[in-house]
C-alpha positions in Angstrom: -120.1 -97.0 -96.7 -118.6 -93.5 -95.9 -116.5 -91.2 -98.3 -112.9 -90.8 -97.2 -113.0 -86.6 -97.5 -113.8 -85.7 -100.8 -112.3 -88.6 -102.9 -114.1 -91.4 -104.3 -113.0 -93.5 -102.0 -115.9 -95.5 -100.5 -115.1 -97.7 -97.2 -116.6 -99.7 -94.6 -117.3 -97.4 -91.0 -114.5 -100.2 -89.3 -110.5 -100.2 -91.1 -109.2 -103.4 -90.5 -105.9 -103.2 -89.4 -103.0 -105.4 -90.4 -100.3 -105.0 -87.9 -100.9 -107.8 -86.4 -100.7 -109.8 -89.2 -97.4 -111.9 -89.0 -96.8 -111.3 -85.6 -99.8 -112.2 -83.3 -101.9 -113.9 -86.1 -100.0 -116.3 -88.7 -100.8 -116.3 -92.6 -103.4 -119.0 -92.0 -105.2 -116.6 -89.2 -104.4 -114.1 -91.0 -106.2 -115.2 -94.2 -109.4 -116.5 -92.1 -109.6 -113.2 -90.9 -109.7 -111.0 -94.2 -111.9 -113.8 -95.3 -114.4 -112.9 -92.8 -114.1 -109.5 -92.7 -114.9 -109.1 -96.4 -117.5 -111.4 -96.4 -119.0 -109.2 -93.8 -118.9 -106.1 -96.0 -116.1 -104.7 -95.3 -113.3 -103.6 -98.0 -110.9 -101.4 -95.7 -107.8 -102.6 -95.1 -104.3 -100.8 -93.6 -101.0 -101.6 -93.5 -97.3 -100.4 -93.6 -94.3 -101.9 -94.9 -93.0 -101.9 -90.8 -95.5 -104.0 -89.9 -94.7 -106.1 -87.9 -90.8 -105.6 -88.3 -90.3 -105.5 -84.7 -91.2 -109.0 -84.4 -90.1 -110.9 -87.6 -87.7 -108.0 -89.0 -89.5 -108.3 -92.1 -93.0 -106.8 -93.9 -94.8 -109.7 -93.0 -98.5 -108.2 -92.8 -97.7 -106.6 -97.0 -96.6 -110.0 -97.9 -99.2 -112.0 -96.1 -101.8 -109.4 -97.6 -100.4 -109.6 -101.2 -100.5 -113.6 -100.7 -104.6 -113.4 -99.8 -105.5 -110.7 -102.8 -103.6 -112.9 -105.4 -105.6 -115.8 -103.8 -109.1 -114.7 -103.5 -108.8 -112.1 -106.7 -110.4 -109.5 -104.5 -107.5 -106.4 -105.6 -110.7 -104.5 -107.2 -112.9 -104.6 -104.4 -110.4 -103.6 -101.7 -109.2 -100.0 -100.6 -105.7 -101.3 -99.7 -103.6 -98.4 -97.6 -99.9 -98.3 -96.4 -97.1 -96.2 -95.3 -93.5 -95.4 -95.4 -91.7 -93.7 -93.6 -90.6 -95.9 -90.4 -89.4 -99.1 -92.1 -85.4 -99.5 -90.8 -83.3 -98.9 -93.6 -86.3 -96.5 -95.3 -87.0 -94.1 -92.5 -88.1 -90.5 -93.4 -90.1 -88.7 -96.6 -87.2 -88.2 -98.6 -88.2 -88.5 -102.4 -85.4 -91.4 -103.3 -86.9 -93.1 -99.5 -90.2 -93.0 -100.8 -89.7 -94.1 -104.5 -87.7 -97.0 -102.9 -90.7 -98.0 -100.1 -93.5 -97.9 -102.7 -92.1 -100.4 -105.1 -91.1 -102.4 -102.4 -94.8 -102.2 -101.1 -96.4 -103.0 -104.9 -94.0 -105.9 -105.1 -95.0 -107.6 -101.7 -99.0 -106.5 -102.2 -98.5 -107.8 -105.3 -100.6 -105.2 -107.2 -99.7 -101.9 -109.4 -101.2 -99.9 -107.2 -102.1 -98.2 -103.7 -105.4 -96.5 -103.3 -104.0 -94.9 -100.3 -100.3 -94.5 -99.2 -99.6 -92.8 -96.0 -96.6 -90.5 -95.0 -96.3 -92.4 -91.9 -94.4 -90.0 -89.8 -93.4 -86.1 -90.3 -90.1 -85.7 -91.5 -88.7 -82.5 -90.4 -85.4 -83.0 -92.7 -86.9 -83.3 -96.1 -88.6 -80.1 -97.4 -92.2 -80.9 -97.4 -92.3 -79.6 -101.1 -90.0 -82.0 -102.2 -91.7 -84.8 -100.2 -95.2 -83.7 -101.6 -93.6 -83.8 -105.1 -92.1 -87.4 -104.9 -96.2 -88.6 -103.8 -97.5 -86.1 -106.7 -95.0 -88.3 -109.1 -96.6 -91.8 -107.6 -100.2 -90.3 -108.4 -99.7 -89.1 -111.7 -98.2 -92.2 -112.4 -101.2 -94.4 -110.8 -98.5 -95.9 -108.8 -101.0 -94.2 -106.2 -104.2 -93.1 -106.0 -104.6 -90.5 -103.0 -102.1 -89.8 -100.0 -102.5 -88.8 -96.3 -100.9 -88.1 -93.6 -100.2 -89.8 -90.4 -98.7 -88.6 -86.7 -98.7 -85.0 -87.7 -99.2 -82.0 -85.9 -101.6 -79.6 -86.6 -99.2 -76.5 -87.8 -97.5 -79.3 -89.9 -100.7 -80.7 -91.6 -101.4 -77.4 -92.2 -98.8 -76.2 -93.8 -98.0 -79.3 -96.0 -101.5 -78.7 -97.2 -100.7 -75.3 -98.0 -97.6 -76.0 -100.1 -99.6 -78.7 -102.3 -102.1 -76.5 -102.8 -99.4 -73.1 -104.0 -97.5 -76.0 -106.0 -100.5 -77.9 -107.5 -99.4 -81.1 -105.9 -101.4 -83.9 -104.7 -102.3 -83.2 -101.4 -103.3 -85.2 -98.4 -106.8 -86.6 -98.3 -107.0 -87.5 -94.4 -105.2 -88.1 -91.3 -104.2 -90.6 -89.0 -103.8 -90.1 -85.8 -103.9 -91.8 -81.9 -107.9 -91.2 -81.0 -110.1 -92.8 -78.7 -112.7 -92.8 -75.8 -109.4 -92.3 -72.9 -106.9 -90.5 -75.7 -108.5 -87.1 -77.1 -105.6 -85.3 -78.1 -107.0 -84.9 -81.8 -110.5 -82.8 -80.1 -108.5 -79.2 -80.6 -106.8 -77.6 -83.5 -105.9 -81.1 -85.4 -109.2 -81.9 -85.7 -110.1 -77.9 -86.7 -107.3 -78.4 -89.2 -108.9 -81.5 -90.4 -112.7 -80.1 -90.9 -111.2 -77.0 -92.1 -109.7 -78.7 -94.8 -112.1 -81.0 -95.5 -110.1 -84.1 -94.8 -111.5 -87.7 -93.3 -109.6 -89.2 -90.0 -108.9 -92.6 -89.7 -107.6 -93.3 -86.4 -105.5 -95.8 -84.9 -105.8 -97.0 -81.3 -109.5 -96.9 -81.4 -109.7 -99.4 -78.4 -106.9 -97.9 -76.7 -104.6 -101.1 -76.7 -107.4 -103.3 -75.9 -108.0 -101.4 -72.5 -112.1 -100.3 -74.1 -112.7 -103.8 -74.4 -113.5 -103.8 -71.4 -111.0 -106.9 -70.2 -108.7 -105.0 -68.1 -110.2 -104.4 -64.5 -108.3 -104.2 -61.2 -106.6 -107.9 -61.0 -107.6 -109.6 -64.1 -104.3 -111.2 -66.4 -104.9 -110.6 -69.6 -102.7 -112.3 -72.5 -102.0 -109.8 -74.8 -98.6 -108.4 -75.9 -99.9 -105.3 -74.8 -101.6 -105.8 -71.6 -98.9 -103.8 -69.7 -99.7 -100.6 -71.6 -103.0 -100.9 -71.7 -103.6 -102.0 -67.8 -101.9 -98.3 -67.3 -105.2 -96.6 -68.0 -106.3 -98.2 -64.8 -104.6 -96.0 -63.2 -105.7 -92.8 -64.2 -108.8 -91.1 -63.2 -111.1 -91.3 -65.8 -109.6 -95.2 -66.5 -112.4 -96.5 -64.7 -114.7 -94.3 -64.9 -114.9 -94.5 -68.6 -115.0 -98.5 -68.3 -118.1 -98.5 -66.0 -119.9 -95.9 -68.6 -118.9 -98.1 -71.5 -119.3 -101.3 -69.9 -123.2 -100.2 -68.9 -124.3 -99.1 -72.1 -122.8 -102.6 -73.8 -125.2 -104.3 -71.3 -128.1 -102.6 -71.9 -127.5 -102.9 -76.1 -126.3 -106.4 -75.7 -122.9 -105.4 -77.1 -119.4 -105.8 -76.4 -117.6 -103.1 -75.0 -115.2 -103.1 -77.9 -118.3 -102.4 -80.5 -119.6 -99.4 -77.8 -116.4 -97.9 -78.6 -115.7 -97.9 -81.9 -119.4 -96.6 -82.4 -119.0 -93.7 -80.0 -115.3 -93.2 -82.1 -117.3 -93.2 -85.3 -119.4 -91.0 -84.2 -117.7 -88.1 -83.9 -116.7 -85.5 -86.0 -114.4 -86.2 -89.0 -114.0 -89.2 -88.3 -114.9 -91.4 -91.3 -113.5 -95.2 -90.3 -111.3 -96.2 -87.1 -108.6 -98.5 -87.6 -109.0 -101.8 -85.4 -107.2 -105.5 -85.6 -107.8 -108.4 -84.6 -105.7 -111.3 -83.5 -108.3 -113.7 -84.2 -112.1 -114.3 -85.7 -113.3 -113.4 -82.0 -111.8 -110.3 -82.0 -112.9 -109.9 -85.1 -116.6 -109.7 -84.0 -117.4 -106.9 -82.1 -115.3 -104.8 -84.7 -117.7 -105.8 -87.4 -120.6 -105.3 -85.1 -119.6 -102.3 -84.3 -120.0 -101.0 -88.1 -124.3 -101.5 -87.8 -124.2 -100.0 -84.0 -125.7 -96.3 -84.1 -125.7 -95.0 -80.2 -128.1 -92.6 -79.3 -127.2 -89.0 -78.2 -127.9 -90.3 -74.9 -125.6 -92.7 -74.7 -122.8 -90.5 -76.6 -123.1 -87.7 -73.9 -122.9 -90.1 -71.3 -119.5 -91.5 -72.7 -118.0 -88.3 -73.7 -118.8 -86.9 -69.8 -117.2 -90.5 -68.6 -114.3 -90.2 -70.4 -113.0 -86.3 -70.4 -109.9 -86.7 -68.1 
């Protein structure tokens, strides 16, 4: 288990993301999923109420989520995260949007509270004290437990961090954040921000839309909902190259690709648990694999060279 920054939140090295749930996996899928993944240890799961509104105009994944913890009576034993913020109809961090969102969220997680909520986008409209005071109001009412932040820039992390900290208001615990072996954005003055501050990183797109597990080659058809976007690594320069590495270090460990990656993202600095789903218990495998697979600094060096655009 790993420590999300300096709470005492303790949480299995692989999130399991619930975006999918509802839209590419049904409740029953769904269910078998969290099933296994808790059986295997782990206790980290993310959501947000949008999920997957583009598909079923609804919050499906909270709803099929609330279903499974009333179910299995596993509320206790589960770090449970989601967001607000994008949700049509709820968009933005203003403090009536956010009041609004998180009862919604209890009500269809069917708990009391959130151990962590995330701001899922930067809302340059609200005043980031008056945001930062609506979450402080959720925490000292143990609506919520700890809040971070998601798809913010480094100047805004930073200074959102510095207002909570002038105003004594709970302040955000980590960051979310696009990160993976062909996407390295967050390796500059994010990341400072984030070890500066002392904050955990949970990234999304840890397999980099499926493209790292190793599936998409020149010619192959791949049915995912997202094979067009992630096919357009291909066709970069380091694409490839960061395939072949990855792909030759699975084979020699007798791993999948996908677990390769998710190690090498765990790896690295700040990060404390990447987010990955899974449409089904295959998929499900290699995440939980990837949770026991410690790569040498060997192997690390030769995927960080591979992948550096």
């Amino acid at each position: 288990m790993r420590s999300i920054g300096t709470t005492d939140l303790s949480v299995f090295p692989i999130s399991l993301g619930a975006n999918v749930f509802g839209w590419t996996a049904d409740k029953e899928t769904s269910f078998a999923i969290l099933d296994a993944y808790v059986e295997g240890g782990g206790n980290f799961v993310d959501t947000a109420d949008v999920y997957p509104y583009w598909a079923t105009g609804e919050s499906t994944s909270e709803a099929i989520i609330g279903e499974w913890l009333a179910s299995r009576r596993k509320r206790d034993s589960i770090v449970l995260a989601t967001k607000v913020g994008m949700l049509e109809g709820l968009r933005g961090l203003a403090p009536a949007t956010i009041r609004a969102a998180v009862e919604d969220s209890l009500r269809r997680l069917r708990t009391d509270y959130i151990d962590l909520y995330w701001a899922h986008v930067d809302d340059h409209d609200t005043p980031l004290v008056e945001t930062l005071a609506a979450f402080d109001a959720l925490v000292r009412e143990g609506k919520v437990r700890y809040v971070g932040a998601s798809n913010h820039s480094a100047g805004r992390l930073a200074e959102a961090l510095k207002v909570s900290g002038e105003e004594s208001l709970a302040g955000y615990v980590a960051l979310q954040q696009p990160y993976n072996l062909v996407e390295r954005a967050y390796e500059g003055e994010l990341r400072e921000v984030v070890a500066r501050e002392g904050l955990a990183s949970t990234p999304y797109f840890g397999l980099a839309r499926g493209f790292l597990t190793g599936k998409y080659v020149p010619g192959a058809t791949v049915d995912s909902p997202r094979a067009g976007v992630a096919a357009e690594y291909l066709r970069t320069e380091h694409g490839p190259r960061t395939i072949e590495a990855l792909t030759g270090i699975a084979r020699e460990r007798q791993a999948a690709p996908a677990s390769v990656a998710l190690a090498w993202l765990a790896a690295q600095p700040t990060v404390t648990a990447p987010i990955a789903s899974a449409r089904d218990l295959e998929q499900l495998g290699p995440l939980m694999a990837a949770a026991t697979l410690t790569l040498d600094d060997e192997e690390l060096a030769i995927l960080d060279e591979a992948s550096r655009p």
